[in-house]
C-alpha positions as YAML, in Angstrom:
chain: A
units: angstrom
residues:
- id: 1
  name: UNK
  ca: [176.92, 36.90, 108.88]
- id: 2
  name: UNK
  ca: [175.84, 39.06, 105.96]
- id: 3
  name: UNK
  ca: [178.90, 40.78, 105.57]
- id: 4
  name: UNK
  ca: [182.38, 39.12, 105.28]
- id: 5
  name: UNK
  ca: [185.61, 41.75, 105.92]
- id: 6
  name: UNK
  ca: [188.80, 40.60, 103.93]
- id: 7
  name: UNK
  ca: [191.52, 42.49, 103.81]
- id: 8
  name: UNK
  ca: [193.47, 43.86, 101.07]
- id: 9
  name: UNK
  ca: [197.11, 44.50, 100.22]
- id: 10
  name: UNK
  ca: [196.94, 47.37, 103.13]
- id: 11
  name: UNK
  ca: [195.34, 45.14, 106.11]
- id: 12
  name: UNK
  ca: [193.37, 48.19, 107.38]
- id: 13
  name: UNK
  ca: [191.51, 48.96, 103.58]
- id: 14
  name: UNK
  ca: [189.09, 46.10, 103.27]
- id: 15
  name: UNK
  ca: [186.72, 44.77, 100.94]
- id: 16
  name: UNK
  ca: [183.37, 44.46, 102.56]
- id: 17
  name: UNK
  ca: [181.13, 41.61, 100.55]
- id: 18
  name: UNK
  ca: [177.30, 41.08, 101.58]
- id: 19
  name: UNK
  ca: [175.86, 37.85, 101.44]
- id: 20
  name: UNK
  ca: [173.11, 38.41, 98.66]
- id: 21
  name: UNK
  ca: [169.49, 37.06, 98.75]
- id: 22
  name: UNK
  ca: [168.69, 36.14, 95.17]
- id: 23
  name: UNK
  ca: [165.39, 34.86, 94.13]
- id: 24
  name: UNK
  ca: [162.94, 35.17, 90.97]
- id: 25
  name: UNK
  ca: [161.88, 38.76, 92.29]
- id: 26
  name: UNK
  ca: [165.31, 40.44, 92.56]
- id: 27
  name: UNK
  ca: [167.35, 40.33, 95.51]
- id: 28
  name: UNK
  ca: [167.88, 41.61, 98.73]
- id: 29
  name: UNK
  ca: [171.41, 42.15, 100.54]
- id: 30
  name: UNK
  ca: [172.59, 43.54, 103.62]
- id: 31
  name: UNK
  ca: [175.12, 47.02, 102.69]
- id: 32
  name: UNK
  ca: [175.84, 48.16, 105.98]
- id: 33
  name: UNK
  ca: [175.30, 46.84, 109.46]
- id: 34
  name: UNK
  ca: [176.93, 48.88, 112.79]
- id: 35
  name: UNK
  ca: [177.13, 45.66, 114.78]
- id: 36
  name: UNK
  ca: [179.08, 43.24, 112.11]
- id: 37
  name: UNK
  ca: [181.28, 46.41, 111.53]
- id: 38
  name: UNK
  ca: [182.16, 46.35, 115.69]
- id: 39
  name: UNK
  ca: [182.18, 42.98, 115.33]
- id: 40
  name: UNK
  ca: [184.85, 42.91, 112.59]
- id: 41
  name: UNK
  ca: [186.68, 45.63, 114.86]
- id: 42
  name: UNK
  ca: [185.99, 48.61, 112.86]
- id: 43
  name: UNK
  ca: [184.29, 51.31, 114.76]
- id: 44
  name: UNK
  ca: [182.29, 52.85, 112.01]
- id: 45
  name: UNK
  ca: [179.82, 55.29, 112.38]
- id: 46
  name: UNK
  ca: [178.18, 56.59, 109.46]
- id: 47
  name: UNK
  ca: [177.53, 60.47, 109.77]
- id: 48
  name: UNK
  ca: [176.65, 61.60, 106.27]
- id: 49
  name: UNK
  ca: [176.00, 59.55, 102.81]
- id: 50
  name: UNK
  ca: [177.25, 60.84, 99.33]
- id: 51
  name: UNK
  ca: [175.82, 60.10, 95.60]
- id: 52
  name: UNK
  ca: [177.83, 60.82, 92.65]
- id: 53
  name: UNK
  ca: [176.97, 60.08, 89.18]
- id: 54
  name: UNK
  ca: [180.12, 60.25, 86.85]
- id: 55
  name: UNK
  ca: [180.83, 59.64, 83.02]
- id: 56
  name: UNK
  ca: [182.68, 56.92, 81.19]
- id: 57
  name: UNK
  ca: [186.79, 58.21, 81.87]
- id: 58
  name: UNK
  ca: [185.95, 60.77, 84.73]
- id: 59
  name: UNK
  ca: [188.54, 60.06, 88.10]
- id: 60
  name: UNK
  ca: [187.34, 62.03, 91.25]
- id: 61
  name: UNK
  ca: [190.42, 62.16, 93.31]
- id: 62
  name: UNK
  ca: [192.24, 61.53, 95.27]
- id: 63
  name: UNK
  ca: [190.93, 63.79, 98.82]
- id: 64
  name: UNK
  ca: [191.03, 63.19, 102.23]
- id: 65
  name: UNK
  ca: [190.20, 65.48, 105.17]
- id: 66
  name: UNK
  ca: [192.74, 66.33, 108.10]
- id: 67
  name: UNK
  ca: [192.32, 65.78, 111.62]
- id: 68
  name: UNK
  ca: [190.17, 66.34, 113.68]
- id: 69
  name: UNK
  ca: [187.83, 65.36, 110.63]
- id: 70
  name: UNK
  ca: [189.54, 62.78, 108.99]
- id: 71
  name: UNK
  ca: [187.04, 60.63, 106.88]
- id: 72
  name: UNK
  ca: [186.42, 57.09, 107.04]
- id: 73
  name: UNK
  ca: [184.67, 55.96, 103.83]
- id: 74
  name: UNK
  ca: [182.61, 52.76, 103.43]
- id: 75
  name: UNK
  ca: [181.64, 52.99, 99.03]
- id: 76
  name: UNK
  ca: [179.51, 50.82, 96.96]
- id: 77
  name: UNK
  ca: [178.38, 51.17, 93.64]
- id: 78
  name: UNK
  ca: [174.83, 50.81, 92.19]
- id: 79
  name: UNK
  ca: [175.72, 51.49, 88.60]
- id: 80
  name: UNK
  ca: [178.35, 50.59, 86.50]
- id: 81
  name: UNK
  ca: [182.47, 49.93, 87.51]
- id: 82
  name: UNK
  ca: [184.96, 52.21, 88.98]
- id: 83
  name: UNK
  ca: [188.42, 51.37, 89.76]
- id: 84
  name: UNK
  ca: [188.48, 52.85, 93.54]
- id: 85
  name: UNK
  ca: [192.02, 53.46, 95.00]
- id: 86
  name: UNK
  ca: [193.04, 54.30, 98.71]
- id: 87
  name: UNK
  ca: [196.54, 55.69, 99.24]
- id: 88
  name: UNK
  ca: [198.06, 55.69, 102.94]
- id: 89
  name: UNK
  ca: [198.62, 58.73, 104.12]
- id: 90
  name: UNK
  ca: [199.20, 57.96, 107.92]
- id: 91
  name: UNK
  ca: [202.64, 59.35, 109.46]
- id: 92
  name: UNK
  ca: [204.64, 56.50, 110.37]
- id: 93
  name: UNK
  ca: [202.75, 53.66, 108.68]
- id: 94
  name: UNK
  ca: [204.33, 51.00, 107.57]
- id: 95
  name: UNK
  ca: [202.22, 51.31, 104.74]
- id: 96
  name: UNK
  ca: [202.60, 55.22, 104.02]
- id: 97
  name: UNK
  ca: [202.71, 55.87, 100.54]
- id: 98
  name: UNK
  ca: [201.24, 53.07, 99.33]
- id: 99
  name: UNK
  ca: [198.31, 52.13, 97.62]
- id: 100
  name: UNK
  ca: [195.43, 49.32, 96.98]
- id: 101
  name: UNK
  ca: [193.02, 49.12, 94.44]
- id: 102
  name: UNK
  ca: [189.88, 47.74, 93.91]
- id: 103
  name: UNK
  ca: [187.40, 47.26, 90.90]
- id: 104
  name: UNK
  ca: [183.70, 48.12, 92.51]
- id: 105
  name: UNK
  ca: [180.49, 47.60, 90.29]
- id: 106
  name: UNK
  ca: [177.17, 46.86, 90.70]
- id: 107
  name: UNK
  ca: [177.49, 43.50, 89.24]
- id: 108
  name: UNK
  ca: [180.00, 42.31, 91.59]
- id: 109
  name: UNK
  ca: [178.30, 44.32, 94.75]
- id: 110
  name: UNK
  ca: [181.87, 44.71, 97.02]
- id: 111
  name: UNK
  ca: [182.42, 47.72, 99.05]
- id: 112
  name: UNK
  ca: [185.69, 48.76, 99.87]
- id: 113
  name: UNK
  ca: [186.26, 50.16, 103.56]
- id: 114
  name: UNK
  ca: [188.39, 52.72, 103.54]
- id: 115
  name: UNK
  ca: [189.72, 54.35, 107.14]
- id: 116
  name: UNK
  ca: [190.49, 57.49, 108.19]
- id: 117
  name: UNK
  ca: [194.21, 58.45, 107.19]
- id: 118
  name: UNK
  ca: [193.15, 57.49, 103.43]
- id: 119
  name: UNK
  ca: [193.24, 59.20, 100.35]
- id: 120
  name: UNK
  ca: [190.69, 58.13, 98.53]
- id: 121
  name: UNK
  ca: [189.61, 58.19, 94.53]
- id: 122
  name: UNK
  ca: [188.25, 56.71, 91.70]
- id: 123
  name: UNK
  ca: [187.75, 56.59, 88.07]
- id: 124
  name: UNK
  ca: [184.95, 55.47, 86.07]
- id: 125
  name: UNK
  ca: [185.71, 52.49, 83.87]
- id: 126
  name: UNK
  ca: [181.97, 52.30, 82.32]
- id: 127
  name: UNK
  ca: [179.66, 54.72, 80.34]
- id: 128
  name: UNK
  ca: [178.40, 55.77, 83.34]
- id: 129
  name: UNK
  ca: [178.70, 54.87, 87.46]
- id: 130
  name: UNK
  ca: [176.72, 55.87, 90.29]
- id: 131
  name: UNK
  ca: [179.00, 55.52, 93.64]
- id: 132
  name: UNK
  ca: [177.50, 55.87, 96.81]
- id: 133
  name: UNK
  ca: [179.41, 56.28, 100.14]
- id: 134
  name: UNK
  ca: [179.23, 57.06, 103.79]
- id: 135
  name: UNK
  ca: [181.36, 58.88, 105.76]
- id: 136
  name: UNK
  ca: [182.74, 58.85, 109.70]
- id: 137
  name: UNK
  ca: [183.03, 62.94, 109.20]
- id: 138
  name: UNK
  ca: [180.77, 65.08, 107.60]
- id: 139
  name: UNK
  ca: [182.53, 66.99, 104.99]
- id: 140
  name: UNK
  ca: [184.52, 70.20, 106.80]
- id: 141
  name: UNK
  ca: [186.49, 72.00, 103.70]
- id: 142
  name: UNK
  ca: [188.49, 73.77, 106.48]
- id: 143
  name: UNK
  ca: [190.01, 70.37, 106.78]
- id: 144
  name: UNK
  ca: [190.23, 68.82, 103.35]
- id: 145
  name: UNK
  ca: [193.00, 67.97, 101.00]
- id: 146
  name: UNK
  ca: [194.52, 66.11, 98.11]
- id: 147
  name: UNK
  ca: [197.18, 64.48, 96.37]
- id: 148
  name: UNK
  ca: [197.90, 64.55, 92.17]
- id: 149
  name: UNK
  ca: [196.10, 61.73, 90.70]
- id: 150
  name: UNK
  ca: [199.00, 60.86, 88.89]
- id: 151
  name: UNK
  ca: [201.66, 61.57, 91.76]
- id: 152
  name: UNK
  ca: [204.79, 59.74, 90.01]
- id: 153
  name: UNK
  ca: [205.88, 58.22, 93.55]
- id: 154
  name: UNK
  ca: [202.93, 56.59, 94.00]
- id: 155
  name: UNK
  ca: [203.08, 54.82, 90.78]
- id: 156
  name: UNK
  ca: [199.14, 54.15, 90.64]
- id: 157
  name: UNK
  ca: [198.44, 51.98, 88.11]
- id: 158
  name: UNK
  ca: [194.76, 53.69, 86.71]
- id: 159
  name: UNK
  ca: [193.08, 51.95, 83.79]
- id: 160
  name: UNK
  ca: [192.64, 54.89, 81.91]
- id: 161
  name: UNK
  ca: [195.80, 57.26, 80.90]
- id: 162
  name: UNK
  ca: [193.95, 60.48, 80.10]
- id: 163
  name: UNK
  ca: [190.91, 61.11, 82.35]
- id: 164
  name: UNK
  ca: [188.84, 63.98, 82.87]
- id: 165
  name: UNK
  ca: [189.22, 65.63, 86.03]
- id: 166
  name: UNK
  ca: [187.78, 68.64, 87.73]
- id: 167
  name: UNK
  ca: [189.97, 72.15, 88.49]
- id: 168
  name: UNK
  ca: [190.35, 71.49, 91.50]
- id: 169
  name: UNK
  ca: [191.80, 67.78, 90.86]
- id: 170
  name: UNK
  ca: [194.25, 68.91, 88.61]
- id: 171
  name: UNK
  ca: [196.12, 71.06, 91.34]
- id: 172
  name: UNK
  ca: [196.24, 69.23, 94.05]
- id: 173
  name: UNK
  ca: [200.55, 68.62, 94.37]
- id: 174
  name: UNK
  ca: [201.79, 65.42, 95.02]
- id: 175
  name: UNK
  ca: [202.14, 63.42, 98.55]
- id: 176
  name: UNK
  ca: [204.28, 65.09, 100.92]
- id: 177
  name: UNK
  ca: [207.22, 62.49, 102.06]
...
């Protein structure tokens, strides 16, 4: 299998590791494959693909989208290292409220899976990181939402204490409970 699925402190966020083909030339690796996804038992289908570029101390975050367009995400990065977070969000989770994260970088080439019923962010721990990411919805802003980055009750522990956000991520209120 090129890709191997292991879970995280929230069973249904998971980090999604390719095999990598390494040889004088370069390499070659496997990022995404429908099949070992089904296989895995995650129905993910990728509808739309996202590339942000983001400076050293920048945190995008932390969105979702509502039904009937809530977002499953499948991100990667191809420059740099982000610390990526996923919050649950899901009424009546066992898990709502809580949150995993993950350090993503092109040098250690893990995706993190995150479903649909996620909040989702990240901050950018190098000079510079390129994230790339697929998506189960096409973006609907009807339907999207956030939650404060720094959201006391969720206690997320972010590398950086002071990051640079955009308007819009400095209003969004904290999680409803």
């Amino acid at each position: 299998m090129p890709l191997t699925f292991e879970p995280t402190d929230i069973p249904d966020v998971l980090r999604v590791v390719p095999k990598v083909f390494a040889d004088p030339r370069g390499f070659l690796m496997e990022t995404f494959k429908e099949s070992e996804f089904a296989a895995a038992g995650i129905g993910f289908r990728a509808v739309q693909e996202n590339h942000s570029r983001s400076t050293q101390g920048t945190l995008r975050g932390l969105h979702y989208q509502r039904e009937p367009k809530a977002q499953g995400k499948l991100v990667r990065v191809i420059v740099g290292e982000i610390f990526d977070v996923a919050v649950d969000i899901r009424p009546g989770s066992p898990t709502f409220g809580k949150w995993v994260g993950e350090w993503l970088s092109a040098a250690n080439r893990t995706a993190l899976y995150v479903p649909p019923g996620f909040a989702h962010g990240f901050c950018v721990t190098s000079a510079e990181a390129e994230v790339i990411y697929k998506t189960t919805e096409e973006y609907a802003p009807d339907h999207e939402g956030g939650i404060a980055w720094n959201d006391p009750a969720l206690q997320i522990a972010w590398p950086i204490a002071s990051p640079t956000l955009s308007p819009r991520d400095e209003r969004w209120p904290p999680l409803a409970r």
